[in-house]
N, C-alpha and C positions, 0 to 999 in steps of 0.2 A: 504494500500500500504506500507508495511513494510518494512525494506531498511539499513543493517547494518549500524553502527557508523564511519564502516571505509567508506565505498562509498560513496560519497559526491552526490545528486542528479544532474541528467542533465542540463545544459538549454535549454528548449525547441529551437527548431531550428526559430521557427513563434510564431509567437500572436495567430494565429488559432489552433495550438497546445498546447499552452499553456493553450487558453482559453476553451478545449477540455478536456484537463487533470485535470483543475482546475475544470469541470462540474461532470466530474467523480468524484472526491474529494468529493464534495459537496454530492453527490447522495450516495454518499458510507457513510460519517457519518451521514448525515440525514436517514439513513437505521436505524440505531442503533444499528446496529450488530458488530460493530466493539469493540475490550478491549479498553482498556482505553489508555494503550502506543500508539496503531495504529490510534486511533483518536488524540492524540498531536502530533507522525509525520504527521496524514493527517492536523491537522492546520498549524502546519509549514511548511510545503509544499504548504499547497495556501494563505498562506503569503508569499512566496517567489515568486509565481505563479503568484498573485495578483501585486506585487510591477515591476514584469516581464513587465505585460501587460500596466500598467500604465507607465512604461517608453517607451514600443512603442510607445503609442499613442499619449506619450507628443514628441518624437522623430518626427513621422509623422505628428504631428499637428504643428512643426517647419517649418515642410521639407514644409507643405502643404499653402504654400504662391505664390501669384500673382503679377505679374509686373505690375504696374499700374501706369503710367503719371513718368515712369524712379526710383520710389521708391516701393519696396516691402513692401509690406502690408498686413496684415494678411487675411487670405480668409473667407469672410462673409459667404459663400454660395449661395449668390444670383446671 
């Protein structure tokens, strides 16, 4: 996924997109066909991709709290 210097890449809009593009990433250098430049933008792109998804879910694992006896408290799942 080659990408000039000037273009800054996107943020994905979602997590599911992100986590989509970051699958692609993977599949395309575990291919082995990529040069060498295209495989360090495809790393730094799913470190960027990666660090994307990990602030969703710490985002949503904030949001994902229960009111319980008038104090929120973090959600077991139970």
């Amino acid at each position: 996924m080659p990408r000039s210097a000037a273009t800054p890449p996107k943020t994905p809009a979602t997590y599911e997109l992100a986590l989509a593009e970051l699958d692609r990433l993977v599949a395309q250098m575990e291919g082995g066909q990529l040069p060498l430049d295209e495989l360090l933008d495809g790393y730094r792109r799913g470190a960027e991709l990666l660090a994307f998804c990990r602030e969703r879910l710490q985002a949503v694992e904030e949001q994902v709290k229960v009111l319980e006896d008038g104090q929120l408290k973090a959600w077991t799942g139970t």
